[in-house]
Every structure is written in C-alpha cells, then in structure tokens.
GURO-685264 format. One record per residue: residue in one letter; residue number from 1; x, y negated, z negated of N, C-alpha, C in turn. Coordinates in steps of 0.05 Angstrom, whole numbers, plus 5000, padded with zeros to 4 digits. Example, Ala and Ser with C-alpha at 12.3 -4.5 7.8 and 13.67 -1.06 7.14 Angstrom:
[atom a 1 [5264 5114 4844] [5246 5090 4844] [5264 5066 4844]]
[atom s 2 [5257 5045 4858] [5273 5021 4857] [5258 4999 4843]]
END
This chain:
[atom x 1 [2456 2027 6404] [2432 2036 6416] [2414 2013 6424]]
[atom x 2 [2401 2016 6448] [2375 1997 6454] [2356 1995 6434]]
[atom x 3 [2351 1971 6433] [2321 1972 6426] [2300 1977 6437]]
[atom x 4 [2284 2000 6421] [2258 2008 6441] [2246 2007 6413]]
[atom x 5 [2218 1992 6429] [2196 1979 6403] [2180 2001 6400]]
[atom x 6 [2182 2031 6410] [2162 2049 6408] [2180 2064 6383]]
[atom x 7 [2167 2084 6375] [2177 2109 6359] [2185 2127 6385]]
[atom x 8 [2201 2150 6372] [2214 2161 6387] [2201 2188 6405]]
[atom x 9 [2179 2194 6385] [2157 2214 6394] [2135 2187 6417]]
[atom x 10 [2131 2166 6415] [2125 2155 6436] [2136 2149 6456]]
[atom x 11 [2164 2143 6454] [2176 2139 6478] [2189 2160 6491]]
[atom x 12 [2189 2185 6473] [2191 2206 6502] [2160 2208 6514]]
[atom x 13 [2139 2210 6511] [2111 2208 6510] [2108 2194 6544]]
[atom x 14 [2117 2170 6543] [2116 2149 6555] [2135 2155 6590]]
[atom x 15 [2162 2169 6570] [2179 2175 6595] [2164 2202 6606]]
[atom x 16 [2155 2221 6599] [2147 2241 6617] [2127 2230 6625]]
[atom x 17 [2115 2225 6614] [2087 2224 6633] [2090 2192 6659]]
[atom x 18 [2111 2181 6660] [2118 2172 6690] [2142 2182 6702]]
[atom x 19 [2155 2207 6688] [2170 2217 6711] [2155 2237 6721]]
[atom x 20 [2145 2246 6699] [2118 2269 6714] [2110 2270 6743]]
[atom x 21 [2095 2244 6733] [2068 2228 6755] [2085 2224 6777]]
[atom x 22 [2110 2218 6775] [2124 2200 6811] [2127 2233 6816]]
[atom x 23 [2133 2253 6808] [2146 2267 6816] [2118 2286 6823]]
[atom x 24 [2098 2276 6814] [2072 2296 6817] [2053 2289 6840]]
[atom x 25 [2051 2266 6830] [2026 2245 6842] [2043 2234 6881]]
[atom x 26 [2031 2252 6903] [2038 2248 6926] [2043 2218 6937]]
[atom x 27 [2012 2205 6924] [2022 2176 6938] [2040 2157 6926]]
[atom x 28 [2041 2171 6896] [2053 2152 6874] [2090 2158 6888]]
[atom x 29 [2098 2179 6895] [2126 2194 6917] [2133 2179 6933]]
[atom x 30 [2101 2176 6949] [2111 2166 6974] [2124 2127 6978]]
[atom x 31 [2102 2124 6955] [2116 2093 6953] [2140 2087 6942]]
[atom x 32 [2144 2096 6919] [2174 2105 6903] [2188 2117 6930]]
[atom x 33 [2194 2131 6946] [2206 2135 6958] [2212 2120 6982]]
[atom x 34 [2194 2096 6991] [2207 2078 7008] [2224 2057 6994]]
[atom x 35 [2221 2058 6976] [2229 2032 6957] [2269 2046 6946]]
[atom x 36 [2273 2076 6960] [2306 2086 6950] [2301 2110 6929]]
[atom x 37 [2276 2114 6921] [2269 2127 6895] [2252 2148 6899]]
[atom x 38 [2274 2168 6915] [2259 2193 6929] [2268 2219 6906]]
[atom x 39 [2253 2239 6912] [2251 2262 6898] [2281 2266 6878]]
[atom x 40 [2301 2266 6894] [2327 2271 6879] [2344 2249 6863]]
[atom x 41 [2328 2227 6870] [2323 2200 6847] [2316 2208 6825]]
[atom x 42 [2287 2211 6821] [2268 2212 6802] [2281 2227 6780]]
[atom x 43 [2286 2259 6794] [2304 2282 6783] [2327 2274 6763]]
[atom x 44 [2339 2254 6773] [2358 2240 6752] [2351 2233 6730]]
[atom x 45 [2322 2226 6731] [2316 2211 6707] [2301 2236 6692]]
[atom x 46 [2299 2257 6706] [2289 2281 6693] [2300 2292 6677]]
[atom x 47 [2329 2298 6691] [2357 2300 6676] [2364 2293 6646]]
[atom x 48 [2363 2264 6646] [2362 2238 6630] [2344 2245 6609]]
[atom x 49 [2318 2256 6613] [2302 2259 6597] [2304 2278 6585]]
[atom x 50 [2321 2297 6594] [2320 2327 6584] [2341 2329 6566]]
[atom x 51 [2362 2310 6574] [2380 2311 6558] [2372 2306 6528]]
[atom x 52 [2369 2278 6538] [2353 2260 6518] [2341 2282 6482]]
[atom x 53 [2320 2281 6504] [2305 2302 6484] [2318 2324 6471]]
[atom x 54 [2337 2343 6487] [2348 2366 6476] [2363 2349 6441]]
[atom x 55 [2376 2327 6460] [2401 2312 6440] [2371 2310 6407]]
[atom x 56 [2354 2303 6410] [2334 2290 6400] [2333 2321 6372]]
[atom x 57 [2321 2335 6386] [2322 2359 6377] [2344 2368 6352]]
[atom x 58 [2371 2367 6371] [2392 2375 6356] [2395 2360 6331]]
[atom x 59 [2395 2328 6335] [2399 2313 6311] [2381 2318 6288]]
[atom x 60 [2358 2327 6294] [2337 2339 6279] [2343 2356 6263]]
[atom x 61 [2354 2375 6277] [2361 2390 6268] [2388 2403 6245]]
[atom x 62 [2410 2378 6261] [2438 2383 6250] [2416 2363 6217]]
[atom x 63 [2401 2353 6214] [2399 2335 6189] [2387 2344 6169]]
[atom x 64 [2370 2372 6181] [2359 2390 6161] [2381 2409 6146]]
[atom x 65 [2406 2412 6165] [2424 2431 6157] [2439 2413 6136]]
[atom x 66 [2443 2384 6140] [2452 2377 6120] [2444 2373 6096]]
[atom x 67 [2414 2369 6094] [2404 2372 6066] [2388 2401 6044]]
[atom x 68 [2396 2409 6070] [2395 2435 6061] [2433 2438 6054]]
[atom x 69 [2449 2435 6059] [2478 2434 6042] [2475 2413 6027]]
[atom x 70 [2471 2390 6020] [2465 2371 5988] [2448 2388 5980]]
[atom x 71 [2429 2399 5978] [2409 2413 5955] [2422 2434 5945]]
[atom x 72 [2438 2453 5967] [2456 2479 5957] [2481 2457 5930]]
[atom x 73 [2503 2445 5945] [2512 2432 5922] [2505 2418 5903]]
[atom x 74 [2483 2406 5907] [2471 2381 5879] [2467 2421 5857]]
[atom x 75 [2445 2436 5866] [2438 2449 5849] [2466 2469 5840]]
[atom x 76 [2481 2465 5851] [2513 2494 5838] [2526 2473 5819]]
[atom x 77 [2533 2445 5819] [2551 2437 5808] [2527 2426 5781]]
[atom x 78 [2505 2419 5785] [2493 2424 5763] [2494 2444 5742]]
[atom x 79 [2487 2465 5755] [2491 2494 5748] [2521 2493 5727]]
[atom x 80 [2539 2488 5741] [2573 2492 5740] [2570 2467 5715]]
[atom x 81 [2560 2442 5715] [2574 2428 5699] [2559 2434 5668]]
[atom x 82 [2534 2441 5673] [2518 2454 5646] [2543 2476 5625]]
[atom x 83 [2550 2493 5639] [2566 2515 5628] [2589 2501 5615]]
[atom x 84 [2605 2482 5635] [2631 2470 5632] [2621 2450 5602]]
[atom x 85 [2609 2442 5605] [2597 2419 5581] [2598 2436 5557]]
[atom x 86 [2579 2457 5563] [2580 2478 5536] [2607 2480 5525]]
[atom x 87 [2619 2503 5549] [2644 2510 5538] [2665 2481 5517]]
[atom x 88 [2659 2466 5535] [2683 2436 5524] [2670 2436 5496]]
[atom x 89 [2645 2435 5491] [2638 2429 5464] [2650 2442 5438]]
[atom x 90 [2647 2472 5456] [2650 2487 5438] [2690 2491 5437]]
[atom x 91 [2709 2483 5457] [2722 2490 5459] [2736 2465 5445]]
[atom x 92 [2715 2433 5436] [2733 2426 5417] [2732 2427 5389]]
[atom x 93 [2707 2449 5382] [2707 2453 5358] [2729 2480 5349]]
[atom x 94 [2733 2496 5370] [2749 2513 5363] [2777 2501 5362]]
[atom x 95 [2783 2483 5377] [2816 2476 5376] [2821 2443 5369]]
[atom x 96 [2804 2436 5344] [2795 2414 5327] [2828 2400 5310]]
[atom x 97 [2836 2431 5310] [2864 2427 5298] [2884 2434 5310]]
[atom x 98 [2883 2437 5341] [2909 2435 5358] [2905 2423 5382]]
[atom x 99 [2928 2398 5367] [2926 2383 5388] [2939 2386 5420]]
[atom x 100 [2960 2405 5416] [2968 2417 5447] [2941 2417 5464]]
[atom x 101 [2926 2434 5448] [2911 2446 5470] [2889 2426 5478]]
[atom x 102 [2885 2410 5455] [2865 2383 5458] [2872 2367 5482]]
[atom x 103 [2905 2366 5480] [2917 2355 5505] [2908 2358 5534]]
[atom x 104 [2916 2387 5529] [2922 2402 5559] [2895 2413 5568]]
[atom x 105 [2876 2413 5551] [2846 2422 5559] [2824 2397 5575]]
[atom x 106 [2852 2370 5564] [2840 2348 5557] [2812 2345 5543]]
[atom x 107 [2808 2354 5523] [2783 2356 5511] [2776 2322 5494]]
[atom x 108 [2799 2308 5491] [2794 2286 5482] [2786 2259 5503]]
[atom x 109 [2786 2269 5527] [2778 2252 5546] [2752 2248 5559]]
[atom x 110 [2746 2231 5574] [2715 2237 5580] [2714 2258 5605]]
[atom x 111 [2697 2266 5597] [2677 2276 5624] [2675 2262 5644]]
[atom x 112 [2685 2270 5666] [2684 2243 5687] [2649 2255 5707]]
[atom x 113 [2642 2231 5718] [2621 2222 5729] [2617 2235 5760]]
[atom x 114 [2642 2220 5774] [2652 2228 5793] [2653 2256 5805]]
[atom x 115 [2654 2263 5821] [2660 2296 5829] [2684 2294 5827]]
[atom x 116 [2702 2294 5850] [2727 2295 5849] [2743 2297 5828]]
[atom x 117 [2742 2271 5808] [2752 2284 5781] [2746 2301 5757]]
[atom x 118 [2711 2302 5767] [2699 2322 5739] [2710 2350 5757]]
[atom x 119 [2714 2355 5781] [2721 2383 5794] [2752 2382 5781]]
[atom x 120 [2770 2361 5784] [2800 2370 5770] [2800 2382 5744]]
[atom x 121 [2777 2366 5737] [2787 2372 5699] [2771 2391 5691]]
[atom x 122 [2750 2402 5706] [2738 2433 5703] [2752 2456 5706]]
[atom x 123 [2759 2449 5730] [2780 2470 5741] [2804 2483 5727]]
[atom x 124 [2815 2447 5722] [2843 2455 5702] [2837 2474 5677]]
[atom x 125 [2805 2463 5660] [2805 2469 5642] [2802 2508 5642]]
[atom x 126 [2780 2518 5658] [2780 2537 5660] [2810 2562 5673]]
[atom x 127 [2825 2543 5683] [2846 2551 5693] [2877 2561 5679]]
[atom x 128 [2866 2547 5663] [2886 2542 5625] [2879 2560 5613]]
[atom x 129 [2848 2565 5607] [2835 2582 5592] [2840 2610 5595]]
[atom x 130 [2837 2618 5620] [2838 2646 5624] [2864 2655 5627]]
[atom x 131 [2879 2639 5630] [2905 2656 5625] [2919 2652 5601]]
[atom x 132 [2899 2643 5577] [2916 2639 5552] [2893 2647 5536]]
[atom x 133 [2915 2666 5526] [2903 2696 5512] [2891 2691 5481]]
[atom x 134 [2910 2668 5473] [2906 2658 5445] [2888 2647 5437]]
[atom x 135 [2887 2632 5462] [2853 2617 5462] [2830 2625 5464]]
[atom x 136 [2830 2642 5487] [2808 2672 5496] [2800 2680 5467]]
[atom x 137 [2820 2683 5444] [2812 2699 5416] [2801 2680 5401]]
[atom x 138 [2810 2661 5396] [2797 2630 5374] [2764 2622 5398]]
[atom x 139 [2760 2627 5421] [2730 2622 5433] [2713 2647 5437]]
[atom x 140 [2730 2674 5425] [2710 2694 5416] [2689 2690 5403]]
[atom x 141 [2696 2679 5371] [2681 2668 5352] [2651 2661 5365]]
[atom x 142 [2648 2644 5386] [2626 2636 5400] [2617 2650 5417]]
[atom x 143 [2634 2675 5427] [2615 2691 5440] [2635 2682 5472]]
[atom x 144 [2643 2663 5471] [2664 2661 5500] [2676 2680 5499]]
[atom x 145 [2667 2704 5526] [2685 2722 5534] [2714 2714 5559]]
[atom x 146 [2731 2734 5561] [2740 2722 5586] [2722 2718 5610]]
[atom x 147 [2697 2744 5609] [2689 2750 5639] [2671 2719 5644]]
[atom x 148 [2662 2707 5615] [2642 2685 5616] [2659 2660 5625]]
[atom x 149 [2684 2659 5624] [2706 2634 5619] [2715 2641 5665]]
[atom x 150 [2720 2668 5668] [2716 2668 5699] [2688 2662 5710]]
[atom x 151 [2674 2682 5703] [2638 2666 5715] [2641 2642 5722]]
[atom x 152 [2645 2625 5698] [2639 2595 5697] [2667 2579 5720]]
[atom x 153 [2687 2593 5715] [2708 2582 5734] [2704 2590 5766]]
[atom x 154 [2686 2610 5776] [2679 2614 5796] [2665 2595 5803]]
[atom x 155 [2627 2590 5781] [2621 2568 5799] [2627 2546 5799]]
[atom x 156 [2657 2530 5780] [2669 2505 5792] [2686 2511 5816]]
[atom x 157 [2687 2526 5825] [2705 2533 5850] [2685 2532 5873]]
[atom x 158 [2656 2546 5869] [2641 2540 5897] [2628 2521 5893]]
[atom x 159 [2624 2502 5880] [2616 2474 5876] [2636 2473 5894]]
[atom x 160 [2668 2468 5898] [2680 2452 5916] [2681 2461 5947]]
[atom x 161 [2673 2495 5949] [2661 2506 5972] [2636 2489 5983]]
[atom x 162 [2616 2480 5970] [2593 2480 5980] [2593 2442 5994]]
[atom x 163 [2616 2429 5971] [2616 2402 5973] [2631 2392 6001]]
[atom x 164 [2654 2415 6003] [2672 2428 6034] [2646 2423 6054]]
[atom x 165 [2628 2440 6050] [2602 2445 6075] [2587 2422 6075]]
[atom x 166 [2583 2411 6052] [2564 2387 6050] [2574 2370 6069]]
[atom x 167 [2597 2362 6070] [2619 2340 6080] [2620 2346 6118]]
[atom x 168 [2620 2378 6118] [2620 2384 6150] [2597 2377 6163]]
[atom x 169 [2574 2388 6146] [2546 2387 6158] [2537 2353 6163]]
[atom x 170 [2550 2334 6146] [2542 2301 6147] [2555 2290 6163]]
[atom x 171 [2582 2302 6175] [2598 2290 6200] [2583 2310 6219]]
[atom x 172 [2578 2324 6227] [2558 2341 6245] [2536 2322 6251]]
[atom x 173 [2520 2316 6229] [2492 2301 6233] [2502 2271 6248]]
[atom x 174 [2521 2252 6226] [2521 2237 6244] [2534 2244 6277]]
[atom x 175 [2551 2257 6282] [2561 2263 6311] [2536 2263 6327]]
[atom x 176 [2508 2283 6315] [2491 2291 6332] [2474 2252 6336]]
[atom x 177 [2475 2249 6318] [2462 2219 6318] [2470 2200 6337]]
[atom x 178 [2495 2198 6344] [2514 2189 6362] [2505 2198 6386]]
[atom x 179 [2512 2224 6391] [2494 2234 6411] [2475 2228 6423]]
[atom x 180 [2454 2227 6402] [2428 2224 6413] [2421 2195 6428]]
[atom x 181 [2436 2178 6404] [2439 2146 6411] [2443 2139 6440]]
[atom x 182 [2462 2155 6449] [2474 2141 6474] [2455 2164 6496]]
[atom x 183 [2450 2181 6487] [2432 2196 6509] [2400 2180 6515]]
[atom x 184 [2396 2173 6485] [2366 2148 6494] [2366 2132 6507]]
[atom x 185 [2394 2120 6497] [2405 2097 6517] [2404 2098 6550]]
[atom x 186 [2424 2118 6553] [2418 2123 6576] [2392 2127 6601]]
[atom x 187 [2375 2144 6584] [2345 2138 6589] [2343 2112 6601]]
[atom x 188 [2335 2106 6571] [2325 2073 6567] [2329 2057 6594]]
[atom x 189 [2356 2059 6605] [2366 2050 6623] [2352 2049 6653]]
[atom x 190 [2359 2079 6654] [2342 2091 6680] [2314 2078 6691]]
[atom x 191 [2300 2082 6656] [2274 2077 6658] [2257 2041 6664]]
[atom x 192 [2280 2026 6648] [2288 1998 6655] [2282 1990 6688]]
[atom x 193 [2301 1998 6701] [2296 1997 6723] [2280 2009 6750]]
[atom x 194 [2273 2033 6742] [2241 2056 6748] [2223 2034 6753]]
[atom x 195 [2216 2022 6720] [2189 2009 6720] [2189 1995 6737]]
[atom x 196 [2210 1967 6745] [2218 1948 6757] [2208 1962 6789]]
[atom x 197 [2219 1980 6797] [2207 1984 6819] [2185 1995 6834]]
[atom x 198 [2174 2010 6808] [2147 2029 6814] [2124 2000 6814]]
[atom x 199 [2132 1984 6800] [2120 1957 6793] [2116 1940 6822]]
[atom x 200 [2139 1939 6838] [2136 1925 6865] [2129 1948 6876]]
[atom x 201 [2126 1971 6880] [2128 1992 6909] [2100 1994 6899]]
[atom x 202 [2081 1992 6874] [2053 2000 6875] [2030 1977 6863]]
[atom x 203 [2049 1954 6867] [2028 1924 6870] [2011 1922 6877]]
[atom x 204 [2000 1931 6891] [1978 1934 6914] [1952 1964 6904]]
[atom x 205 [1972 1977 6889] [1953 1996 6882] [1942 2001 6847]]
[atom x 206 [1933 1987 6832] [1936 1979 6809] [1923 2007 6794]]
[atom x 207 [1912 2022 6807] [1908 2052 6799] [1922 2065 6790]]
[atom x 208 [1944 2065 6811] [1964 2081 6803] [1989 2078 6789]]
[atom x 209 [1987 2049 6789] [2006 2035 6760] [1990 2046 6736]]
[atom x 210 [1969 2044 6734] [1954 2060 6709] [1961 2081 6717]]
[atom x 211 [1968 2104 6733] [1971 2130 6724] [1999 2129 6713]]
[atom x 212 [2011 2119 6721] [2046 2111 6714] [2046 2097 6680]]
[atom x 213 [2020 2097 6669] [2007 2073 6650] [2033 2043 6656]]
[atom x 214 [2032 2033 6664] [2040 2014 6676] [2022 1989 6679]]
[atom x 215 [2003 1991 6672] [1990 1974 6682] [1984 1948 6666]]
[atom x 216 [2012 1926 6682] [2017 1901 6679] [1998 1880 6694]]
END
C-alpha cells in the first residue's frame, strides 16, 4: 500500500471533496477539461472512490465479525476447560489406583496450554469416558453423571466449532484488508496525478485551487 500521511477518514474527506468540486464547480470543469480531464475522466476517479470506500467499509466490517468470533471462542473454551479441569481432578482421584485408565485418560500428564492439544486430550478424555460404563459408576461417587460427562464433551466439541469460525472470519478480515489496500492504492494513484493537473490547468486561478483545497 502507498503511503498516505493522512488517516483514512481524512483522506477520503480530501478525495470527495475535489472530485466533488471538478465535477460540480463549472469553471473548475471547464479548465480540467481542456487540460484531457473531462466529465467521464473525473467519473473514473468517482469510481475509484467508491470503490475505495465501499472496500473501506467492508474491512470494517469483516474485523468486527472477527472479534466478535475470538470473544465467542476465548469465552466457550474457557467455559469447556473449567469443567474438563474439574472432571480430570476428580477423575484422578477416582482412578488413583488404576493405572490403565490413568494411562488412557492420560490423567498423569499435563494439561496442555495450547489449543490444539488441550482440544485432543479433552476430547479423548471425554470420549473414553462415556462409553465406559465402569468408569461412569466409580465418577458417580462425585456426582459425574453420564448426561454431565456428554454436556461437558459437547462444549469441547464447539470450542473446536467456534475456533473452525474464528480461523474463517481472520482469513476473511485479512482478504478484506487486501482489498481495501489495493483499492486505496488505486485511488491514491488517480488522485496523484488529478492534483498534478488541476494544479497547472488552475494556476492562474488560486481560488479555485482553494476550492479543490489545493492551495499550493
């Protein structure tokens, strides 16, 4: 992307109000228009601008959707790993003296940090759990039902739904970013060379370089 020393709410600011003016202002037309830079000129850069801006908009927009998907996942896998923590606690006091299941629950390992691997070893664990019946009865004691051991395996499952969306909505944002980049650019361009000539075609009229705010 170019560098433009304005903010971006100033430099669209800047661009309408001199595509406006050539396209408004009769004498400001008429000079622009001897100079190659007649009505269906200008229009181009109307174009340009419109794009611009729409692109401007969208990226705005696609970036709210994405943190609005991090806030949905940061707050579920929170949610999800509170329960999972419980259960492990309790699930290595109940099976303190079998080591199979210490194994295969991995209850002697850490807690990983990570998503990716705290999602395997949640998963697995709850995945083990509910279909072993023996265990379901030794985490009665605590009040672990099955329906509580699915609950909790549901929300490690849309933790990895939501982290799925998180991931779409941040390649979305940057795409729109991309977007927008090269649509300013484009501008930028247009406008580059506009000034350059509204600059010679209204030399003589230093008024109306101020209405163009132009005035060099």
């Amino acid at each position: 992307m170019s560098t433009i020393s304005t903010s971006f709410s100033n430099f669209f600011a800047e661009a309408e109000l001199l595509i406006t003016n050539a396209l408004e202002h009769p004498e400001i037309a008429a000079a622009l228009d001897a100079l190659g830079y007649d009505v269906a000129a200008i229009q181009e850069g109307q174009a340009l601008f419109d794009v611009a801006r729409a692109l401007y908009d969208a990226q705005i927009r696609e970036y709210g959707e994405q943190h609005a998907a991090t806030q949905a996942f940061l707050a579920a896998s929170q949610q999800a790993d509170k329960a999972y923590a419980a259960h492990r606690r309790l699930a290595k006091v109940a099976f303190k003296s079998d080591p199979q299941r210490q194994t295969d629950l991995h209850l002697n390992d850490r807690k990983p940090q990570a998503f990716n691997p705290w999602y395997e070893q949640a998963r697995h664990f709850y995945t083990a759990l509910v279909s072993d019946t023996a265990a379901q009865t030794q985490l009665a004691r605590f009040k672990i039902t099955l329906e509580a051991l699915s609950a909790a395996q549901a929300q490690v499952e849309q933790t990895m739904s939501l982290k799925t969306a998180q991931k779409q909505e941040t390649g979305e944002a940057q795409e729109a970013t991309q977007q927008r980049d090269a649509a300013i650019d484009a501008l930028d361009e247009w406008l580059a060379d506009f000034k350059v000539v509204a600059c010679i075609a209204l030399d003589d009229t230093p008024q109306l370089l101020e209405a163009l705010n132009l005035n060099v």
